[in-house]
TIRO-2110 file (N, C-alpha, C; in Angstrom, 1 decimal):
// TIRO-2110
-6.5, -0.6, 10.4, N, 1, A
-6.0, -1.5, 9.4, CA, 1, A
-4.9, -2.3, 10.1, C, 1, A
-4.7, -3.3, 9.8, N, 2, A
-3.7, -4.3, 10.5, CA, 2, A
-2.6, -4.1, 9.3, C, 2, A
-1.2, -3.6, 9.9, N, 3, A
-0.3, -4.2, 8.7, CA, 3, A
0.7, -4.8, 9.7, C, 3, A
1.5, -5.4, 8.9, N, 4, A
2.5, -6.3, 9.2, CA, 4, A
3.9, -5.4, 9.8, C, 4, A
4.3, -6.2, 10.8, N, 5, A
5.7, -5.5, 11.7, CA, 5, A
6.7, -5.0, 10.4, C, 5, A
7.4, -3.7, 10.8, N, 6, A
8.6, -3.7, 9.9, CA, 6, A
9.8, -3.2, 11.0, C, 6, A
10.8, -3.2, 10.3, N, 7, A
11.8, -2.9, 12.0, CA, 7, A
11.7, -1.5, 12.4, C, 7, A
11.5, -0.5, 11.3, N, 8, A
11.3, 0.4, 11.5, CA, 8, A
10.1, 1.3, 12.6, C, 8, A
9.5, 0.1, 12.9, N, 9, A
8.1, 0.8, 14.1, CA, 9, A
8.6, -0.1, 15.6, C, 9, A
9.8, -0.7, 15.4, N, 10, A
10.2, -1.1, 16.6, CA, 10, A
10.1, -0.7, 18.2, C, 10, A
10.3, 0.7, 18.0, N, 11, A
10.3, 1.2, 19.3, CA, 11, A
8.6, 1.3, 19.2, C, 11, A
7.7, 1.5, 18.6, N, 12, A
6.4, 1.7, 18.7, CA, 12, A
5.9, 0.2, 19.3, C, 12, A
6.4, -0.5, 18.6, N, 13, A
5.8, -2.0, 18.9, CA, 13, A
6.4, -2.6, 20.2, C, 13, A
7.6, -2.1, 20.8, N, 14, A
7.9, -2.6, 22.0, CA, 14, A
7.3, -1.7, 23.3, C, 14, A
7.0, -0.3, 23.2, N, 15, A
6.2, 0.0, 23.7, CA, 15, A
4.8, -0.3, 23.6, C, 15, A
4.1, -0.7, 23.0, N, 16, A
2.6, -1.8, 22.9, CA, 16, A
2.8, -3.0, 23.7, C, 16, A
4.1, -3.6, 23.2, N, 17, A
4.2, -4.9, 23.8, CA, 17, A
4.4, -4.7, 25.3, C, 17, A
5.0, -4.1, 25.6, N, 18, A
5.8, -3.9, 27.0, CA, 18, A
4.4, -3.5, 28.0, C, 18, A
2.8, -3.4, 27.7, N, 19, A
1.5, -3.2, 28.2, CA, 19, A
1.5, -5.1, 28.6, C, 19, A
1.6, -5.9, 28.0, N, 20, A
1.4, -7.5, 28.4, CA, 20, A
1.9, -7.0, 29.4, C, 20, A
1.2, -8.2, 30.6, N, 21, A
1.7, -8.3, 31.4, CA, 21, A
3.4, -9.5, 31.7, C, 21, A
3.7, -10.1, 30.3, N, 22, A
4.0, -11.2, 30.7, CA, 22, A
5.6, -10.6, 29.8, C, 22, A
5.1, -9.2, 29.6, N, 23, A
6.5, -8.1, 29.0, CA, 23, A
6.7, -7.1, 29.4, C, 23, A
6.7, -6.7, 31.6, N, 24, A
7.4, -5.9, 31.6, CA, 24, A
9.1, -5.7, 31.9, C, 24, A
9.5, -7.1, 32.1, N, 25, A
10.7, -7.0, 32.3, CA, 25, A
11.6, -6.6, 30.7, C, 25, A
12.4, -5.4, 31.0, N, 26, A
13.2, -5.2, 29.7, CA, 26, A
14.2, -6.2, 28.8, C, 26, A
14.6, -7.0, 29.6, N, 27, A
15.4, -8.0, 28.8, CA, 27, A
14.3, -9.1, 28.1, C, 27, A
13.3, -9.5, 28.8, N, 28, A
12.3, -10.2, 28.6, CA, 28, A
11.7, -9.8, 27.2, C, 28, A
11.3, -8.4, 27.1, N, 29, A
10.8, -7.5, 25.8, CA, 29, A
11.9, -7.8, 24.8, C, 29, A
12.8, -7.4, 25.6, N, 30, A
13.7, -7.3, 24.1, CA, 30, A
14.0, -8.9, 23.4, C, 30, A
14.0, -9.8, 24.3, N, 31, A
13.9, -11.1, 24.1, CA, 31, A
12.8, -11.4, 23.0, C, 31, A
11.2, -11.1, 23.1, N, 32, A
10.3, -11.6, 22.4, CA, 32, A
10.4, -10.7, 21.1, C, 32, A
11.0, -9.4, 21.1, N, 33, A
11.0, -8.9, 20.5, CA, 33, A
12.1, -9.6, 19.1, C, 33, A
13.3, -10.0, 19.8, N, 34, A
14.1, -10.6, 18.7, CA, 34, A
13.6, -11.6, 17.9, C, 34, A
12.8, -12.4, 19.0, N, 35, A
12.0, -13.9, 18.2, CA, 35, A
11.0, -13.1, 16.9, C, 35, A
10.3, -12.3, 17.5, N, 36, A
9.4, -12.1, 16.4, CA, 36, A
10.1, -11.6, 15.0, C, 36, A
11.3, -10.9, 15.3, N, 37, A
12.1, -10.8, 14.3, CA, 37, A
12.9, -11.8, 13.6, C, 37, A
13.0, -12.8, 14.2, N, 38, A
14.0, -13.9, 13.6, CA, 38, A
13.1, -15.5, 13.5, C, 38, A
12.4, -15.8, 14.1, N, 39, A
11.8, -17.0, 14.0, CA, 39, A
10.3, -16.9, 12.9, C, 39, A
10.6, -17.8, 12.1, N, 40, A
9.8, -17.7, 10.8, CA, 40, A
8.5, -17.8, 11.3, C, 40, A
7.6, -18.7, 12.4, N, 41, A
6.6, -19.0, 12.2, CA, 41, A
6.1, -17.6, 13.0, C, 41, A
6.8, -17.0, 13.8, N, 42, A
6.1, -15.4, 14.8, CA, 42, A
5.8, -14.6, 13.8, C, 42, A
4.9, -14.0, 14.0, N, 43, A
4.2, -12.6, 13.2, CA, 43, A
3.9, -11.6, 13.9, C, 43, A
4.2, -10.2, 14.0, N, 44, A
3.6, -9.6, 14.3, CA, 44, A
2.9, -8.4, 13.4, C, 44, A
2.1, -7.9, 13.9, N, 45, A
0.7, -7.0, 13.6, CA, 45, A
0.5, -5.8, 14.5, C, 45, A
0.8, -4.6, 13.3, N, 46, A
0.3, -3.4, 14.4, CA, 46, A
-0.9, -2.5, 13.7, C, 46, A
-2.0, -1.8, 14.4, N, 47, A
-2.9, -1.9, 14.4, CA, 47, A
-3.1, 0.0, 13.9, C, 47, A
-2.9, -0.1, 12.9, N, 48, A
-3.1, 2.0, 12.2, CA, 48, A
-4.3, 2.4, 11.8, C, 48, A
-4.5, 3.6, 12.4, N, 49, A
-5.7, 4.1, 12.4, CA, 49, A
-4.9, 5.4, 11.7, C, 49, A
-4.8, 7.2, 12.5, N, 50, A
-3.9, 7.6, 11.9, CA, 50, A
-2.6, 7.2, 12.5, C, 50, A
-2.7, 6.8, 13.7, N, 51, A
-1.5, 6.7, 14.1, CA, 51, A
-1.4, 4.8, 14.4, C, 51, A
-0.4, 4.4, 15.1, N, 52, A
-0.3, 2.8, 15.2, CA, 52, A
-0.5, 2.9, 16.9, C, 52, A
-1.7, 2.2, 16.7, N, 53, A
-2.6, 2.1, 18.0, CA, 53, A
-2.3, 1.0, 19.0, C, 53, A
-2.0, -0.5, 18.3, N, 54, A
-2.3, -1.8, 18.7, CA, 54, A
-1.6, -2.8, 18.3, C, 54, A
-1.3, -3.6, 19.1, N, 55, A
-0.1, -5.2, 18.1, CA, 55, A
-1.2, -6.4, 18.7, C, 55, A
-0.7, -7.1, 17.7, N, 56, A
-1.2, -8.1, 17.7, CA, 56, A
0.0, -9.3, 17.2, C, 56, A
0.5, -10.2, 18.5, N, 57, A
1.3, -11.4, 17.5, CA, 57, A
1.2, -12.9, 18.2, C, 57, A
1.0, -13.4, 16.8, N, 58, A
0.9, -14.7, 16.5, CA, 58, A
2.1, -15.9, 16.2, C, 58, A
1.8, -16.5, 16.8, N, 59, A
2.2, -17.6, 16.4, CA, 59, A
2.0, -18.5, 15.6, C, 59, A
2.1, -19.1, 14.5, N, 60, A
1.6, -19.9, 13.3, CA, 60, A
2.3, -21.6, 13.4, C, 60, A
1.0, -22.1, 13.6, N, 61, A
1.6, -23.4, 13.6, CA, 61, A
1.2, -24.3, 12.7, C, 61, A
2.1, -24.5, 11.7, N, 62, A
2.0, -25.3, 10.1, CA, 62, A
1.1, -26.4, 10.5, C, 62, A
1.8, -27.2, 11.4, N, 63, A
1.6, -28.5, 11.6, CA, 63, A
0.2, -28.7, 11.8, C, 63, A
-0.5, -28.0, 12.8, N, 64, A
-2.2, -28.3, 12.8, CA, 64, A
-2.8, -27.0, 12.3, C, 64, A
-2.6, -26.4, 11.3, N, 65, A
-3.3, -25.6, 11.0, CA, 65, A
-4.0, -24.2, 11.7, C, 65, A
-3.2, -23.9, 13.1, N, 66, A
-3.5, -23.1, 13.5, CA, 66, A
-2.9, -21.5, 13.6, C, 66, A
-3.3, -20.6, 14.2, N, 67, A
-2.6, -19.8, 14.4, CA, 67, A
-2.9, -19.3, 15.7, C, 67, A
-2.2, -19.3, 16.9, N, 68, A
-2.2, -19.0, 18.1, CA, 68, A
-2.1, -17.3, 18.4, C, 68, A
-2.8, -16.5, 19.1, N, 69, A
-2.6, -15.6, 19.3, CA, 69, A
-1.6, -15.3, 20.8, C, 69, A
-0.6, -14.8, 20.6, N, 70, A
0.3, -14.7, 21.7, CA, 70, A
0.0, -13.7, 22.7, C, 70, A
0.4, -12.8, 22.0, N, 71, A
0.1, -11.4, 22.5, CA, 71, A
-1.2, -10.2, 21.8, C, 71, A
-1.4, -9.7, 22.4, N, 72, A
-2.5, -8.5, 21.8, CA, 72, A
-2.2, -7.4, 23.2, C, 72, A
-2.4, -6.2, 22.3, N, 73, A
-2.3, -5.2, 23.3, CA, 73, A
-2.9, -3.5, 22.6, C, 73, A
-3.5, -3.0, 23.2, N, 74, A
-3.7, -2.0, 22.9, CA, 74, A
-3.1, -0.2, 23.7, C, 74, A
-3.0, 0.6, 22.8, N, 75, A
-2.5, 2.0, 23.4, CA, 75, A
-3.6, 2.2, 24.8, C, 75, A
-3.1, 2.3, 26.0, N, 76, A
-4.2, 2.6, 26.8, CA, 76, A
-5.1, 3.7, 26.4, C, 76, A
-4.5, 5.2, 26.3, N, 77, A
-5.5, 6.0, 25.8, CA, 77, A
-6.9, 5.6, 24.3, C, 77, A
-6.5, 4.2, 24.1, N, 78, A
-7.4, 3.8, 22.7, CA, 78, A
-8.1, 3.0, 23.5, C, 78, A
-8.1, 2.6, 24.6, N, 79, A
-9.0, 1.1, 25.0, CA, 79, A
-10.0, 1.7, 25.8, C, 79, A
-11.1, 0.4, 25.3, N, 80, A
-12.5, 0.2, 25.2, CA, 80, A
-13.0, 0.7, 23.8, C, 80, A
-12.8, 1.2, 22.8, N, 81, A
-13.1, 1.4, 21.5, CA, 81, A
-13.4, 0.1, 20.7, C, 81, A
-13.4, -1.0, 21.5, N, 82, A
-13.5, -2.1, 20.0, CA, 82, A
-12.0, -2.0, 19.9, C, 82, A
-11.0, -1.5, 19.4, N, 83, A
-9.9, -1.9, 18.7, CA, 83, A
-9.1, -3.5, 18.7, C, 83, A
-9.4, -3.8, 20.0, N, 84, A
-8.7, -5.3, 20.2, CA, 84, A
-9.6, -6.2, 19.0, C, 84, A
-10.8, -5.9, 19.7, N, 85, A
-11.7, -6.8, 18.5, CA, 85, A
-11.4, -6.6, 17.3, C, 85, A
-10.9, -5.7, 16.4, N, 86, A
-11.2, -5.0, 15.2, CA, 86, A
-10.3, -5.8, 14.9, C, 86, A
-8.8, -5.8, 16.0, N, 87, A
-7.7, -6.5, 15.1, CA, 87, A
-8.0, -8.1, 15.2, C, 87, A
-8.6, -8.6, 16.3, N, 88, A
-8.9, -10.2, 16.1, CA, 88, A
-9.5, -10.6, 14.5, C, 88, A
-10.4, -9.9, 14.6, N, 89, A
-11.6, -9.7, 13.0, CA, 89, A
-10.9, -9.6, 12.2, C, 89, A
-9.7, -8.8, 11.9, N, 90, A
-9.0, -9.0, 10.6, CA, 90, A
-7.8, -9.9, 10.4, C, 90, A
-7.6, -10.4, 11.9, N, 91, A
-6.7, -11.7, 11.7, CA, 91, A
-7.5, -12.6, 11.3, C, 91, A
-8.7, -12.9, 11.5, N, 92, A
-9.4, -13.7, 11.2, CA, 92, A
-9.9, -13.9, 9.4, C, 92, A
-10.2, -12.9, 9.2, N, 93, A
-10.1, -12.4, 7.9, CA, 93, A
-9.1, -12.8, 6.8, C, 93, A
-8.1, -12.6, 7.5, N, 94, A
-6.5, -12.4, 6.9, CA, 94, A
-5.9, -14.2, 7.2, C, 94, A
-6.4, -14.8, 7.7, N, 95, A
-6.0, -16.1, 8.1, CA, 95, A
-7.4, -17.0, 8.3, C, 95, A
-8.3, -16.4, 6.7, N, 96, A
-9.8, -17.6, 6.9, CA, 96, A
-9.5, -19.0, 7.0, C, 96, A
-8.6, -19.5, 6.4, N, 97, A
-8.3, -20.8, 6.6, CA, 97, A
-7.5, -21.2, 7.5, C, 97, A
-7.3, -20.8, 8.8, N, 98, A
-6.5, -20.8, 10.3, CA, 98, A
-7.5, -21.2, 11.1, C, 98, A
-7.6, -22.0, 12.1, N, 99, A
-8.4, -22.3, 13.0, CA, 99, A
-7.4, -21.0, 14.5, C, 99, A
-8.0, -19.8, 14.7, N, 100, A
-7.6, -19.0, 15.9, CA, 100, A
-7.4, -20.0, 17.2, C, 100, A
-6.5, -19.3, 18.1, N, 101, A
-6.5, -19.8, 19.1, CA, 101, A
-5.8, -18.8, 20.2, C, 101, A
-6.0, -19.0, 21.4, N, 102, A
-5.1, -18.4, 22.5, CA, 102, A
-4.7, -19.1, 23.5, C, 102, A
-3.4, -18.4, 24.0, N, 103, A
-2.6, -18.8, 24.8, CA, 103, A
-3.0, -18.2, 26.3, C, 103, A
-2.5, -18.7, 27.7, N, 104, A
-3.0, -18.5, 28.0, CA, 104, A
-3.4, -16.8, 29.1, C, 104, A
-2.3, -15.9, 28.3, N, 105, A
-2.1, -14.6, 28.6, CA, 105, A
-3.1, -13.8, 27.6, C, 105, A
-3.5, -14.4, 26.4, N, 106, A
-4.6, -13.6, 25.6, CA, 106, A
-6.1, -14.6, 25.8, C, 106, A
-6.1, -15.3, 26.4, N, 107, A
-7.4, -16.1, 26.7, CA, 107, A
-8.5, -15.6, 27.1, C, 107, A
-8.6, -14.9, 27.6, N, 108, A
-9.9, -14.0, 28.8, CA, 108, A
-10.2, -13.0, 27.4, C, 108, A
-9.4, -12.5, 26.6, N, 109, A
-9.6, -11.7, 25.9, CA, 109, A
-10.2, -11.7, 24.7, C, 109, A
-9.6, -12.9, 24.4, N, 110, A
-9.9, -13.8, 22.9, CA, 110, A
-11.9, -14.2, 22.7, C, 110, A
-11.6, -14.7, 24.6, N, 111, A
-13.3, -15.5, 24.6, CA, 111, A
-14.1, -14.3, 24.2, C, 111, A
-14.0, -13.1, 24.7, N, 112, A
-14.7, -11.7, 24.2, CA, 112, A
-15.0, -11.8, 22.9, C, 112, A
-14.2, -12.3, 22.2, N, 113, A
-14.0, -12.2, 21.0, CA, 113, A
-15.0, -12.9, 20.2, C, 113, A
-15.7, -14.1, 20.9, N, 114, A
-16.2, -15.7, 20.6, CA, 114, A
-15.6, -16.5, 19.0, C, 114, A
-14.3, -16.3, 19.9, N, 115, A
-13.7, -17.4, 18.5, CA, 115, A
-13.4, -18.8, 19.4, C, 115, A
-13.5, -18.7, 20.3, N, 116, A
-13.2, -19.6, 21.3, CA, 116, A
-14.0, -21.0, 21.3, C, 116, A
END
């Protein structure tokens, strides 16, 4: 089930995030991590099964109607399950009127997806 970031899973979700490749520097993490906290249009998404598996965050852009996928990442011990897909599908779901997109660090992953 995808729910929505709260601060309280912080340290969960910066360990997820800190799997991007484009987040292993720690100042870097802590950096995206404040945006998603403070900039209105960032969202992030973590991905609970029993436990919180996966993040997923977006970028939302009013102006053309999209929503950009930034980051996606999964717990290594969870991958190859489908789970990355599961969370694209419910963003998808969750934002039917959003045309999806990716950037180019979730790209390769997104096409798997064929929202591309």
């Amino acid at each position: 089930m995808l729910i929505r970031y709260k601060k309280t899973f912080e340290k969960i979700a910066m360990g997820l995030l800190s799997f991007m490749p484009s987040e292993k520097d720690l100042k870097k993490l802590q950096h995206t991590m404040k945006e998603y906290e403070t900039e209105e249009d960032w969202h992030l998404f973590l991905w609970k099964e029993e436990d919180i598996i996966g993040l997923l965050g977006v970028l939302n852009h009013n102006d053309t109607n999209t929503l950009e996928i930034l980051h996606i990442s999964v717990n290594p011990s969870h991958r190859f399950q489908g789970i990355g897909k599961k969370m694209v599908k419910a963003l998808t779901e969750m934002y039917a009127e959003k045309e999806i997109t990716a950037n180019e660090n979730t790209a390769a992953f997104i096409e798997k997806c064929d929202l591309c």
